[in-house]
C-alpha positions, 0 to 999 in steps of 0.5 A: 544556643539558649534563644530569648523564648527560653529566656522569657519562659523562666522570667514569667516562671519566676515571677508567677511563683513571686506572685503566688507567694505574695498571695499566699502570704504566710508571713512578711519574710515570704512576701519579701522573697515574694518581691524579690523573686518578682523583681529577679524575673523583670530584671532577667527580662530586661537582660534578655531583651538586652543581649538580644537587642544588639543595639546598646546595653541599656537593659543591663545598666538598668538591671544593675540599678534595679539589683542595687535598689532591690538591695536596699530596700531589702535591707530597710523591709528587714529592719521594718519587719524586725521592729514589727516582730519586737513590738507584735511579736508575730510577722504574719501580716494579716494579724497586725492591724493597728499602727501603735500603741 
């Protein structure tokens, strides 16, 4: 049986790796994946604790919120990142320092 360290040991992995994506930051699409990978750690947090907890399941009613608004908000920094790489023509975030024209 998988017991809840083991759950834990793989939320702190992935998040650690989000983390370190975000400061490596290559560019926006690895600090998007960066993001994600962070939120899928918390969320498997919560999940473990859930299923451990035996009480209610409030930590998986949260989690497939957090999945529905991580969805979202993917889909709006893709579009943003698109519109930046039109008007740029680059996605590295650290070259990008003016707002507009």
């Amino acid at each position: 049986m998988i017991s809840l360290t083991d759950f834990l040991v793989v939320s702190a992995v992935l998040f650690c790796v989000g983390l370190y994506m975000i400061v490596s930051k290559q560019n926006a699409i690895q600090v998007l994946i960066g993001i994600e990978l962070m939120l899928n750690g918390a969320i498997l947090n919560m999940v473990a604790f859930s299923k451990y907890d035996r009480i209610n399941n409030g930590g998986q009613m949260f989690a497939l919120f957090a999945i529905v608004l991580a969805a979202a908000t993917t889909a709006v920094a893709l579009a943003i990142i698109l519109n930046v790489y039109k008007q740029y023509k680059t996605i590295d975030p650290g070259s990008i320092n003016k707002l507009g024209d």
